[in-house]
N, C-alpha and C positions, 0 to 999 in steps of 0.2 A: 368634233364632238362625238361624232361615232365610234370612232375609232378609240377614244379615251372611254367611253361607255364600255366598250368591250373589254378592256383590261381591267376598269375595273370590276365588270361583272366575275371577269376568268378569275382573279387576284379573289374574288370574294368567295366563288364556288370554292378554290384550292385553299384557303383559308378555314374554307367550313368542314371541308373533307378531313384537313389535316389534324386541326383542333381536338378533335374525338382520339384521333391517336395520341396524340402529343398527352393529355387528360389521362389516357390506359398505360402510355407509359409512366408516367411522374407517380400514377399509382403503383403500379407492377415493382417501382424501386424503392418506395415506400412499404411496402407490405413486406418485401424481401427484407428490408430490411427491421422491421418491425418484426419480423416473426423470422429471424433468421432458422429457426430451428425449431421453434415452437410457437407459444402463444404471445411474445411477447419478445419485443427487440433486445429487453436485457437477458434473453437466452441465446446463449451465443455457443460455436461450438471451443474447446479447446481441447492444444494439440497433450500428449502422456506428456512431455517435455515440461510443457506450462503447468500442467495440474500438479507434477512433482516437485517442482521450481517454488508455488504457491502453497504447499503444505509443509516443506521443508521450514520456508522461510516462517509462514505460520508457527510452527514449533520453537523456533529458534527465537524468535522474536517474546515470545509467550518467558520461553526461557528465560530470556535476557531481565524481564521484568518479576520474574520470581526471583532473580539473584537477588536487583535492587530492593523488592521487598522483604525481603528475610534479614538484608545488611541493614536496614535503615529503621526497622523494629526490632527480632528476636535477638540478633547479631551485633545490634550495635553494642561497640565496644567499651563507648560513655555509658550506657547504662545497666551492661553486664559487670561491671566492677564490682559494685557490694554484691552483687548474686557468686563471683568467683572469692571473695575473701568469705563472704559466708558457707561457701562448704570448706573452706580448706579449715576455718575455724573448729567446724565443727569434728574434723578430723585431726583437730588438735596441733594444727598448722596455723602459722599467720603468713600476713603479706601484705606490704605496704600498697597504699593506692599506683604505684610505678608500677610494682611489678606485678599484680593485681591485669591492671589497664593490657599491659605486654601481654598476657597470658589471651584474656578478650578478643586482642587482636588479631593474633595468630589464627584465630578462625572467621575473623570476617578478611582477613586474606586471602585465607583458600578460596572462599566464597567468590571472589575477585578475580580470583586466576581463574576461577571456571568462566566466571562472566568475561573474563580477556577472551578465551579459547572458544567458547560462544561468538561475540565477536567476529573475531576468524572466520568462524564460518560463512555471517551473513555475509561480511565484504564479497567474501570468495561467490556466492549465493547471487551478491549482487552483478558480480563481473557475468559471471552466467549467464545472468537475464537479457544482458547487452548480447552476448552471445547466440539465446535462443531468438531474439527479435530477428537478427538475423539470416537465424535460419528457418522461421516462422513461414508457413505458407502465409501469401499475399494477404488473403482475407482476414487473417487470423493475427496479420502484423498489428502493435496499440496505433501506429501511427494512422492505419487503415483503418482502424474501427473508430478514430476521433475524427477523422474525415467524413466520415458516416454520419456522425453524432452531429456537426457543426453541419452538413449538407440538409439535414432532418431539421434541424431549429431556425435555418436559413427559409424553411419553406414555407413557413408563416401561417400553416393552414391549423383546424381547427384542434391538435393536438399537441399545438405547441409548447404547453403548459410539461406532455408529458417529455417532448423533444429534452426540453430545457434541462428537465431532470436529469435526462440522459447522458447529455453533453457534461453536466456538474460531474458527474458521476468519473466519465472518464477524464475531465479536469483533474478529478481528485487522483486519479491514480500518477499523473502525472506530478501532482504535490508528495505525494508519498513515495515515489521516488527521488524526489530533490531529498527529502525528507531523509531516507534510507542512505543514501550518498554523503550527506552530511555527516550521518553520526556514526557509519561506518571510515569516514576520513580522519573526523577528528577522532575516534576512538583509536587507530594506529598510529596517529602522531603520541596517545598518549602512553600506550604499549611501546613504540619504539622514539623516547622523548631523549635519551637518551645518544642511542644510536644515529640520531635524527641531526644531534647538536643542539634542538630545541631550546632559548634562552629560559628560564625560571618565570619569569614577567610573562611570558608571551605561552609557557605552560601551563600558568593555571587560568589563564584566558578562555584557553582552549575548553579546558577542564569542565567553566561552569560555563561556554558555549553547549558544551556535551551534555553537561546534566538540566540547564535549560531544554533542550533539544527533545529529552526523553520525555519532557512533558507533552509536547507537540504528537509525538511517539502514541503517547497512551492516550491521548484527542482522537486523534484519526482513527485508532485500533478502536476504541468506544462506539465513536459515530457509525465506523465501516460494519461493527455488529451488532447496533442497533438498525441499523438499515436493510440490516438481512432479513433481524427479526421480523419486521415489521411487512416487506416485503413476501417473505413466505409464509406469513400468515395474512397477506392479502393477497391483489390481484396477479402479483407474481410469483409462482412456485416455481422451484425448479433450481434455484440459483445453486446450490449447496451440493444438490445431486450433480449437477454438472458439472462443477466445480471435481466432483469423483467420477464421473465416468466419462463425461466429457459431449456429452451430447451428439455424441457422433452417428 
């Protein structure tokens, strides 16, 4: 009985000693993490590679959806027809609704070929980003910082409300590149549909996979900048600046 009294006494001292640290640390990786850089865990550093990777792609994206807008209102070729017989009329020209239509089109093609060449670039944009993860310092890898995220909402403690958000957060980015993969895939099957061998049937599949897709597209792009807004005008500032200089 003594001898067990003893181990338990020792077992319970070194339990109490240790406990306190154990407590300084869970905090210490908490805090680090919650305020990697500032006041707040969604401040985070990133590397020139990423910021330029992310404003590129921001431009190019933006792009892609001012093409679709201009082609599917100002451009469309269904509704420019009486607008092109009516000047040529008035110029004391006519023109049948064919060749009317023909004329229409010729400019929401160009429109097209730039949104192909647009395109282009995100794929290419995209291959990159597999490229800079790679070469990402450790901390700064997405895979590292959603280990982070899910280690934080695993911890259950009284913040986990804001964990949770965190973790959605970098979920989302992980959607937005399935996202970006997709309609950079199916957009070069429909650029090279041809070259491809691509059957007619399994072409226009693709097609309104692709223009479904862009819906998804302009979802995420909505939500990701109403989330900024909302965030820079509350308890998190900062996102935007770091975003340009990097928090370093």
């Amino acid at each position: 009985m003594v001898r067990w009294d003893l181990n338990f006494s020792d077992t319970y001292c070194l339990s109490s000693i240790i406990k306190p640290y154990k407590l300084i640390l869970k905090t210490m990786t908490q805090n680090q993490i919650k305020s990697e850089n500032g006041s707040s865990y969604f401040i985070q550093e990133h590397s020139l590679m990423i910021r330029i990777w992310h404003w590129l792609t921001f431009i190019l994206i933006t792009s892609t959806m001012i093409t679709v807008l201009l082609n599917s209102t100002l451009l469309d070729p269904r509704k420019d027809v009486a607008m092109v017989q009516d000047q040529l009329k008035s110029r004391g020209l006519t023109a049948t609704e064919e060749q009317a239509f023909a004329v229409s089109h010729e400019y929401e093609d160009m429109i097209w070929g730039v949104h192909k060449w647009i395109g282009y670039g995100i794929a290419f944009l995209l291959f990159s980003r597999i490229v800079i993860e790679l070469v990402q310092p450790g901390e700064e890898k997405l895979k590292s910082r959603f280990k982070k995220a899910l280690g934080l909402y695993k911890a259950g403690d009284a913040d986990k409300n804001e964990y949770r958000h965190y973790l959605g957060t970098k979920l989302s980015y992980f959607i937005f590149y399935i996202l970006v993969l997709w309609m950079a895939l199916s957009g070069l099957c429909l650029a090279f549909g041809r070259e491809l061998a691509i059957p007619r049937g399994l072409h226009g599949t693709i097609k309104e996979l692709h223009s479904i897709g862009q819906y998804f597209m302009y979802a995420f792009v909505l939500i990701h900048l109403t989330g900024i807004v909302i965030a820079e005008n509350g308890k998190i500032r900062g996102i935007v600046s770091g975003m340009i200089h990097g928090n370093k």
